[in-house]
VOGU-3710 file (C-alpha; in Angstrom, 3 decimals, decimal comma):
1> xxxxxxxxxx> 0,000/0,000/0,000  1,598/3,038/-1,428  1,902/6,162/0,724  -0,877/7,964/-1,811  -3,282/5,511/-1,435  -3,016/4,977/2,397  -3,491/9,141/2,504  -6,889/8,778/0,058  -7,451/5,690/2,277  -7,234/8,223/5,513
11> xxxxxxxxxx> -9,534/11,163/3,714  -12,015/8,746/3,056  -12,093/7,317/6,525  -12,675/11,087/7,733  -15,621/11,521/5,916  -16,889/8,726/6,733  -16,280/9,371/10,543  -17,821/12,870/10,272  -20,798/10,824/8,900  -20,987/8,280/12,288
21> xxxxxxxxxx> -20,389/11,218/14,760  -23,119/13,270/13,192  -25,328/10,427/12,933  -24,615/8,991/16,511  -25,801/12,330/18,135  -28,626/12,621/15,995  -29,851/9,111/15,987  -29,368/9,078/19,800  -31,396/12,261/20,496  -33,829/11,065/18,083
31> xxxxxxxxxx> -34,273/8,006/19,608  -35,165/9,752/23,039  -37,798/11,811/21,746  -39,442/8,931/19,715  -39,346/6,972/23,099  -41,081/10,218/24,602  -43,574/10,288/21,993  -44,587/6,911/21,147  -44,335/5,612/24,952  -42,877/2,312/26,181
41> xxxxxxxxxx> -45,523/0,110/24,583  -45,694/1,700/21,435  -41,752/1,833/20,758  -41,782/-1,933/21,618  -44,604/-2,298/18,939  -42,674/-0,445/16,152  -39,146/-2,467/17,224  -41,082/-5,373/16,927  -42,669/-5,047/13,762  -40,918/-2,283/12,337
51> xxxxxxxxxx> -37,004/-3,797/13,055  -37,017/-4,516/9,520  -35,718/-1,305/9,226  -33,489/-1,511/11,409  -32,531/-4,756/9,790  -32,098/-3,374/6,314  -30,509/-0,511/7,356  -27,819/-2,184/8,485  -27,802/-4,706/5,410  -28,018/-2,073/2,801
61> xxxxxxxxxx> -24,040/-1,660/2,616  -24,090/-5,356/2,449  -26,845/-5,326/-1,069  -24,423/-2,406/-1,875  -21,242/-4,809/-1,809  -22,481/-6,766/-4,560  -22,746/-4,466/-7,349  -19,813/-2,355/-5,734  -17,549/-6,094/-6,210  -17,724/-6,326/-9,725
71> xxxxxxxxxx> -17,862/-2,430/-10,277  -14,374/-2,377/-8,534  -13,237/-5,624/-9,982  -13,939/-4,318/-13,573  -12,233/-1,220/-12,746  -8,976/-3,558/-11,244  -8,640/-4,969/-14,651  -9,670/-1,836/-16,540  -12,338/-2,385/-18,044  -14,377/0,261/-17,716
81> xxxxxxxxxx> -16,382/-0,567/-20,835  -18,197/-3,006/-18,166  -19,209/-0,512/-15,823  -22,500/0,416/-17,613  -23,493/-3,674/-17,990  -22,982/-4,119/-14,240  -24,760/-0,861/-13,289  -28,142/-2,303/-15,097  -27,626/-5,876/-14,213  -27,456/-4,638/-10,780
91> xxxxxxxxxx> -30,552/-2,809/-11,383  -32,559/-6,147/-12,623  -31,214/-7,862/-9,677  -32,136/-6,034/-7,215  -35,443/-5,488/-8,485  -35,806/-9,505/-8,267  -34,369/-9,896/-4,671  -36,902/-7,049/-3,606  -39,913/-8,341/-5,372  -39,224/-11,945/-3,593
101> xxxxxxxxxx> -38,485/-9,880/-0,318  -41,697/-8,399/-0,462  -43,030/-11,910/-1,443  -41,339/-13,670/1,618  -41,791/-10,975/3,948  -45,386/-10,694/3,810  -46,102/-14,039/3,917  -44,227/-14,441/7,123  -45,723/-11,131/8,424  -49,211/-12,112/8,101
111> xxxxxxxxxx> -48,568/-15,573/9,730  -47,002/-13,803/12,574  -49,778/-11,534/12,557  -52,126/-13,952/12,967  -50,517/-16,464/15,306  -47,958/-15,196/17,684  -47,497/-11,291/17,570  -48,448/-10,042/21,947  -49,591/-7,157/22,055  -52,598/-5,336/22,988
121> xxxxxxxxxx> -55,771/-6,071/21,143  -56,847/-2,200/20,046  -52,953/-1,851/18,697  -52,819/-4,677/16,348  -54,281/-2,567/13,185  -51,798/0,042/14,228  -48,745/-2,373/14,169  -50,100/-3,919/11,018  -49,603/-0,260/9,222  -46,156/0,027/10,338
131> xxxxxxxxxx> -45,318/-3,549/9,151  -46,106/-2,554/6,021  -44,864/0,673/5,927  -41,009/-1,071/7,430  -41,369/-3,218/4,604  -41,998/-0,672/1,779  -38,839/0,961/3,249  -37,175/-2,191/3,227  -37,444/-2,780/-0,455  -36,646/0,899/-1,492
141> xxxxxxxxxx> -33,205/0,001/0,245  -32,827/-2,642/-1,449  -32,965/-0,378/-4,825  -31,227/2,597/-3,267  -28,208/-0,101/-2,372  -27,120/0,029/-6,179  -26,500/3,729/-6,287  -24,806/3,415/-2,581  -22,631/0,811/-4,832  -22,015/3,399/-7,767
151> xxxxxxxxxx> -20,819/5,960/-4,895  -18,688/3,660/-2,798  -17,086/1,869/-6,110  -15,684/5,726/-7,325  -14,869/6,656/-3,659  -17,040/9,726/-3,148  -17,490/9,198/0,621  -17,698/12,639/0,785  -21,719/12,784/-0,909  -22,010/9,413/0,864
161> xxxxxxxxxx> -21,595/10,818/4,286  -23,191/14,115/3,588  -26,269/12,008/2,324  -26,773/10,282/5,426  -26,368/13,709/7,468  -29,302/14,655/5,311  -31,297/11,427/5,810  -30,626/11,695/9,861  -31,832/15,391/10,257  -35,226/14,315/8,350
171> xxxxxxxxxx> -35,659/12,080/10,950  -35,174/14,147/13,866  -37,748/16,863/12,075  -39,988/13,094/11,894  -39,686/12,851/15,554  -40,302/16,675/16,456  -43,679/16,263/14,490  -44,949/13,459/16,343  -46,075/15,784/19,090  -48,456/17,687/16,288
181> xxxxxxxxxx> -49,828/14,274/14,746  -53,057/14,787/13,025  -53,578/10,362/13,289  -52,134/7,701/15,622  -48,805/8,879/16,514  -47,490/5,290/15,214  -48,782/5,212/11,975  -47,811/8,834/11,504  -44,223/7,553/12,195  -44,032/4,846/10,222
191> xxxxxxxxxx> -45,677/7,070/7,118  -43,291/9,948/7,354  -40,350/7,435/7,260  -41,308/5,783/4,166  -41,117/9,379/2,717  -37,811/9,677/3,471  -36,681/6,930/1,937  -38,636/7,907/-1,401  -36,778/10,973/-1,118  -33,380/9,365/-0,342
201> xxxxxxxxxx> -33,723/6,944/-3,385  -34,357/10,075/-5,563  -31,146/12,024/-4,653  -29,466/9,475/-5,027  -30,440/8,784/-8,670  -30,059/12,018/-9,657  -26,558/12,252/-8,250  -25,273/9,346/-9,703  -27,002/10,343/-13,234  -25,199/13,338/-13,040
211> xxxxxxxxxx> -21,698/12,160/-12,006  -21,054/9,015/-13,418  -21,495/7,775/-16,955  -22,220/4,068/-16,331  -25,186/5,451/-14,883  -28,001/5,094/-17,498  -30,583/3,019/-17,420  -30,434/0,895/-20,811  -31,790/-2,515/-22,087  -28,357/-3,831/-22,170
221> xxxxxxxxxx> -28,490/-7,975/-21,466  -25,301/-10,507/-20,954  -26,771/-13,991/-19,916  -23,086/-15,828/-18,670  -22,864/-12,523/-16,743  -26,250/-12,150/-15,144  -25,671/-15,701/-14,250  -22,591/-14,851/-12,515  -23,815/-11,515/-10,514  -27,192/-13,099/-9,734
231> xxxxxxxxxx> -25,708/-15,944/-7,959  -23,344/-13,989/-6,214  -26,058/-11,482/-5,367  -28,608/-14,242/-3,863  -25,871/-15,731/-1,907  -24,783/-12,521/-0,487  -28,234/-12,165/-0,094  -29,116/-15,279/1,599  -26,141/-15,435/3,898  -26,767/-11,510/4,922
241> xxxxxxxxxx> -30,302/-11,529/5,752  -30,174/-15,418/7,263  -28,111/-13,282/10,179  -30,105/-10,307/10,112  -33,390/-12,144/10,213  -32,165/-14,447/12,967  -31,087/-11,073/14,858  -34,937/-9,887/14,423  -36,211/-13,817/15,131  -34,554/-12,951/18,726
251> xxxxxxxxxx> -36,851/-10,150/18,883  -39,691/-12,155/18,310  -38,974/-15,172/20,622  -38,675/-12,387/23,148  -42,006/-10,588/22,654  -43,431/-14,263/22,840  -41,914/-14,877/26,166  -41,939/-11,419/27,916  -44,021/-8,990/25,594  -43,087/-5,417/23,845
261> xxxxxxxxxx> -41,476/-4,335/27,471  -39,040/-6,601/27,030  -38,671/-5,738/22,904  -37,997/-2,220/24,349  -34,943/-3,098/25,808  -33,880/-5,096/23,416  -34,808/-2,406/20,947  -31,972/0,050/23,132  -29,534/-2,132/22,903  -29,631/-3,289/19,191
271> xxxxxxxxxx> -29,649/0,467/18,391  -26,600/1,195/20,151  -24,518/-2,008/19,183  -26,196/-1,452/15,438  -24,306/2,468/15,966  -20,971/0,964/17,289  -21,153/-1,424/14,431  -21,293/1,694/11,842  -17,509/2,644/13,054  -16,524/-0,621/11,640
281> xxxxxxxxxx> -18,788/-0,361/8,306  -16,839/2,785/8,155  -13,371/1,262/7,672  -14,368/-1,613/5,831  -16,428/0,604/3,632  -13,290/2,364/2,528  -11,106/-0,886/2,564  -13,767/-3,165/0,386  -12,722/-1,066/-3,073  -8,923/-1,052/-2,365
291> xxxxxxxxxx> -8,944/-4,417/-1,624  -11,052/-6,142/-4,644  -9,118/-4,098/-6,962  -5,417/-4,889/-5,377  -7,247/-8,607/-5,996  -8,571/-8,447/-9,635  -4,931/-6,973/-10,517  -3,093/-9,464/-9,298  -1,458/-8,000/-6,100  -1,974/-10,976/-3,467
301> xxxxxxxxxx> 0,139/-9,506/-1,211  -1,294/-6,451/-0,807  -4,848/-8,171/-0,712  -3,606/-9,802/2,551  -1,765/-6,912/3,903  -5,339/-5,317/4,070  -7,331/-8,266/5,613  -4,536/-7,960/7,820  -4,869/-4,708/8,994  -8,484/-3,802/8,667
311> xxxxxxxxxx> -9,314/-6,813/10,616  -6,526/-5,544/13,178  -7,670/-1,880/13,536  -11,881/-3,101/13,271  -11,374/-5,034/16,023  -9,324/-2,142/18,480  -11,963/0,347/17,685  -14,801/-1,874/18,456  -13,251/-2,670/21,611  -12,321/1,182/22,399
321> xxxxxxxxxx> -16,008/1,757/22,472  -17,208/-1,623/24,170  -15,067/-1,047/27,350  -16,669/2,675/28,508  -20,331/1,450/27,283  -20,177/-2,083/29,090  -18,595/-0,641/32,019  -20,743/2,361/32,408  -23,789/0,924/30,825  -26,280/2,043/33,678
331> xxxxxxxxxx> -24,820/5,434/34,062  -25,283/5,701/29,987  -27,956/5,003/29,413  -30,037/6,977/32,428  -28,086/9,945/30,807  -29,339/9,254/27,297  -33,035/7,599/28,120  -34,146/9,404/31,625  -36,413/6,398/31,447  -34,512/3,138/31,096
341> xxxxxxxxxx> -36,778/0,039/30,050  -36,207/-3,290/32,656  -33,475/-5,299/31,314  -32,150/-2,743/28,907  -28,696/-2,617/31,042  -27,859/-6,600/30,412  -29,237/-7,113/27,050  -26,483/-3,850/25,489  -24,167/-5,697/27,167  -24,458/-9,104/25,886
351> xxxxxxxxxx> -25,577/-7,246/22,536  -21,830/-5,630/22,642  -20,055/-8,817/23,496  -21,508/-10,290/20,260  -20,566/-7,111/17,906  -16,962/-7,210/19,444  -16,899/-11,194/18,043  -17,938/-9,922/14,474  -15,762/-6,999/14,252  -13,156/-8,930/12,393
361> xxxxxxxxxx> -16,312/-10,582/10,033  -16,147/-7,917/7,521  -12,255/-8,307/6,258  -13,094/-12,031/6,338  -16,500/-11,694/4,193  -13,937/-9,536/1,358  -12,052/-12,428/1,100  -14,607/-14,683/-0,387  -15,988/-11,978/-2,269  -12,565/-10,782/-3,782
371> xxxxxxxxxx> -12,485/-14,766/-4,792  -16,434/-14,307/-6,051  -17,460/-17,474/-4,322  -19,492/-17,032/-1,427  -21,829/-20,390/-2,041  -20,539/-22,331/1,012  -19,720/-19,478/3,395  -23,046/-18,332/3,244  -24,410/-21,366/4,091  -22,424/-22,691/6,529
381> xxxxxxxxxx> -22,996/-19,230/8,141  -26,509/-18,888/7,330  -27,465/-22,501/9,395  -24,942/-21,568/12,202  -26,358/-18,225/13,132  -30,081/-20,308/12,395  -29,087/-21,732/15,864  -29,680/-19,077/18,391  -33,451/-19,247/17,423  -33,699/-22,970/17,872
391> xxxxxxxxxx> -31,917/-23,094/21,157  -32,606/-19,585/22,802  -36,414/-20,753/22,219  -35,684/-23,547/24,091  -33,707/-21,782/26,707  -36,754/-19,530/27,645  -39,316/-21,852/27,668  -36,983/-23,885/30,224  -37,659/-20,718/32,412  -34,018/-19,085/31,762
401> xxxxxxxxxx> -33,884/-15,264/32,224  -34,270/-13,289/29,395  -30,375/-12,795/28,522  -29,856/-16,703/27,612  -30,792/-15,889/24,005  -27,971/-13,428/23,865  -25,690/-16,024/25,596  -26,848/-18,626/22,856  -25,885/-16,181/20,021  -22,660/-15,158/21,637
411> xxxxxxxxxx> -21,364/-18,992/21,154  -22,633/-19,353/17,947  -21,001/-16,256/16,906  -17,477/-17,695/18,515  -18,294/-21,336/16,236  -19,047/-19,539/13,088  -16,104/-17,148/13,242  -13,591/-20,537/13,265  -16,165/-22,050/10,382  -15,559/-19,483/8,509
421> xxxxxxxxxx> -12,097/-19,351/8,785  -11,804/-22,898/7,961  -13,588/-22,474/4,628  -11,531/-19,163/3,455  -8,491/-21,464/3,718  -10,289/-24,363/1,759  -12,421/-21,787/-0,365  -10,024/-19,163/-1,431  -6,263/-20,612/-0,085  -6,365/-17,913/2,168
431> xxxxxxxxxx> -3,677/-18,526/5,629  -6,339/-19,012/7,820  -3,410/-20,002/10,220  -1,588/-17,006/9,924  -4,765/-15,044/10,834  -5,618/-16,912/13,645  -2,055/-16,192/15,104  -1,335/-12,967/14,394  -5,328/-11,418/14,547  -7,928/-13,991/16,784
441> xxxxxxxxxx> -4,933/-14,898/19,564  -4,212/-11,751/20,026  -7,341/-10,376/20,251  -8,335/-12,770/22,890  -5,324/-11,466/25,414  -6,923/-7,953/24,894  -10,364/-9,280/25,828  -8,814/-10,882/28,818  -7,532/-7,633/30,123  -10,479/-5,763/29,138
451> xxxxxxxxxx> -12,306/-8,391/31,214  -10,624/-8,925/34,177  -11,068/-5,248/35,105  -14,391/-5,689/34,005  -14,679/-7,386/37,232  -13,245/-5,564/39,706  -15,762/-2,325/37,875  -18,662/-4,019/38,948  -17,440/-4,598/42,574  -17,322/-0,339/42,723
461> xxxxxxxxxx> -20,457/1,691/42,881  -18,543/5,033/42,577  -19,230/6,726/39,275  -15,674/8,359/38,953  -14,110/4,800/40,318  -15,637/3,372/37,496  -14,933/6,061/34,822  -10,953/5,698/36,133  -11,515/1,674/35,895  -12,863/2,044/32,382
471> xxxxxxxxxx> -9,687/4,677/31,362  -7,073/2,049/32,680  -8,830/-0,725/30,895  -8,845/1,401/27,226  -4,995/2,204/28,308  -3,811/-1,300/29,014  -5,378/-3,351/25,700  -4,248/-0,029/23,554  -0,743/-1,268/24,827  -1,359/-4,867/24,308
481> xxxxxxxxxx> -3,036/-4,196/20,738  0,021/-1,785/19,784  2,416/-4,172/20,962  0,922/-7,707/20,803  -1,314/-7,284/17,788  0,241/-4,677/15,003  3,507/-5,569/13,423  6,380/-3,843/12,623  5,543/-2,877/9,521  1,719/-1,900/10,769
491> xxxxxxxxxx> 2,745/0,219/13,230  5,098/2,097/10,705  2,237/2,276/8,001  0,016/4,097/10,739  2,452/6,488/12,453  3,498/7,581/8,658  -0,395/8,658/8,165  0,023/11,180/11,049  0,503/14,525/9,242  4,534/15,924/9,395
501> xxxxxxxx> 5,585/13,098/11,153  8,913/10,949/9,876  8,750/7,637/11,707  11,341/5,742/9,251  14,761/6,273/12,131  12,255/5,441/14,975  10,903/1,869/14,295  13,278/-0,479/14,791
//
């Protein structure tokens, strides 16, 4: 990685982190006032049936990979006659995978509706609106993920995180209006967000039209092609929303068992792990190009030097920001909330356990995709992360607290990170090996620090104890990750990004 690119590299990853910090405080705020608002019972309701927002919000940089893999792989071997074939091939795609979305989705919603959704009688029509409102949204993303692609694939993070600004502040105007609702406050929610997305979808068009020539829609058809990008597409597909619908299927098994009190809290947490986890889309988002094209021109070594390293530097921030919000969880989210749901304190901190597992999963998920063959990591990951559903289910009804479903994911998240592994070294002749020595080892002696402090925080009720716990615990695995996990040669790449500083005579 030449100096140039790790400086564009570096630019891009600023825009993209002025993009997370803006949306954290605005999503955060906005979340308080739509808690306010809606009211305990009616939050649960629309993080019950409306998480499939949540859900695809989260997945739509993963639809977004797809096209943006063989937009960058095209543009690794130069041939950027291709562009405009992938562009509309994308376009026919994702037009398929929404219209059997919409297919699957309200099957399954009206079965749920019908059988096991708990909640009161006189809100069920309500809910029922928002469902289908989350799942109109839903499917615009699915659309609006090809023109993410387009942007990612040319490296304007710049529009991409001014976008999302954009997209955040309509929201927080969303929840100011809820007070002056002229019809039930939920279904005025869920209406007003489906405009934003309509609205999102259509800037995004017109931007891309504008700036980028494969942009144009045209009846342009290559069977061997289609062939290729559809399969990849479905599997990314299929793997992606396997996890992301088992992640929701928790929800459910939870309103079954404790009702939308207990959906509440889980509703916190998943928004604040689903915010931590946009640091790490962040870096990978600005990786994923470099990477697939350093791939598709032949420059293996480079290719690995980034797995390396993104995987290394994902997994420190996600720590950085588990420590302070595990150990002052309470204290947090009081601050934030006023009004913290029952359970809301244990479920973010099981939910951040399980995001610190997968922090390394995106650098990992490149790799198959730089190879174009995802078939058998999807569905060895796919039936893994089934599991949680099939044994937190029968956790609860054994009487276990609430929390065992988390516990249940947290192993299966442990077993499918060394499946996974396993087949990138089978799949793709990727030194699985190497990784697990010089990235998953590693990592482990930083979660044992991290840890055992963990424990001596809870035996102190003092809030500045605990804040000075918290410090010492970010200070001692920055030491161990600088030292332990980062080579020679990583440590020398980072310090060189620092502006005016010469590191070459230092390292030695």
């Amino acid at each position: 990685m030449s100096g140039t690119t790790g400086k564009r590299l570096a630019k891009n990853t600023a825009f993209m982190y002025i993009r997370m910090f803006v949306l954290m405080v605005v999503s955060f705020y906005t979340s308080r006032i739509v808690l306010q608002q809606l009211g305990v019972d009616d939050y649960g309701i629309y993080n019950l049936v409306g998480s499939i927002v949540a859900m695809f919000a989260s997945l739509r940089t993963i639809f977004a990979s797809s096209t943006q893999r063989y937009l960058n792989y095209e543009m690794g071997q130069g041939n950027e006659q291709k562009l405009q074939l992938v562009f509309n091939l994308s376009i026919y795609i994702n037009l398929l995978i929404g219209i059997v979305f919409i297919l699957c989705v309200e099957g399954l919603g009206v079965w749920f509706f019908t059988h096991k959704i708990n909640v009161l009688p006189d809100r069920i029509h309500a809910a029922f609106i928002v469902f289908q409102c989350a799942t109109a949204i839903a499917a615009i993303s699915i659309i609006t993920s090809v023109f993410d692609a387009v942007i990612i694939a040319h490296e304007r993070m710049n529009f991409y995180a001014c976008i999302a600004i954009i997209e955040s502040v309509m929201k927080l105007g969303i929840a100011f209006l809820l007070s002056h609702a002229p019809i039930d406050k939920l279904v005025f929610y869920g209406l007003l967000l489906l405009g934003v997305a309509v609205v999102i979808l259509s800037v995004n068009f017109i931007y891309c039209k504008w700036h980028f020539q494969e942009v144009k829609l045209r009846l342009i058809w290559d069977k061997a092609y289609f062939k290729q990008m559809t399969q990849f597409a479905g599997w990314n597909f299929l793997g992606n929303t396997a996890y992301a619908v088992t992640q929701n299927g928790v929800n459910m098994i939870l309103n079954v068992f404790g009702g939308t009190v207990v959906n509440a809290a889980r509703g916190i947490a998943f928004q604040v792990s689903e915010m931590t986890k946009q640091f790490l889309i962040n870096i990978n988002t600005v990786m994923t190009p470099y990477s697939i094209q350093a791939y598709a021109g032949g420059k293996y070594d480079d290719f690995k030097k980034a797995v390396f390293i993104s995987s290394k530097i994902l997994f420190y921030i996600q720590l950085m920001l588990t420590i302070p919000l595990v150990y002052l969880t309470p204290w947090l989210l009081q601050l934030w909330l006023g009004e913290v749901p029952e359970y809301s304190v244990v479920f973010l901190q099981l939910t951040l356990c399980i995001t610190l597992i997968r922090s390394i999963h995106g650098p990992i998920d490149t790799i198959f995709k730089a190879k174009g063959d995802l078939k058998y990591y999807q569905i060895a990951e796919g039936l893994i992360l089934a599991l949680p559903l099939v044994l937190g289910y029968f956790v609860l009804k054994s009487g276990a607290p609430y929390a065992g479903i988390f516990v249940c994911c947290i192993i299966m998240e442990l077993v499918n990170l060394f499946a996974i592994l396993i087949l990138a070294q089978k799949v793709t002749g990727f030194d699985s090996m190497a990784y697990v020595r010089g990235v998953v080892l590693p990592a482990c002696l930083c979660v044992l620090c991290a840890g055992g402090l963990f424990y001596w925080d809870t035996q102190i009720a003092a809030l500045g104890q605990q804040i000075l716990i918290s410090l010492a615990s970010m200070a001692t695995c920055s030491a161990v990750w600088w030292w332990c996990i980062l080579n020679k040669e990583e440590r020398k790449h980072i310090l060189s990004l620092i502006p005016n500083r010469h590191v070459e005579h230092r390292e030695r």
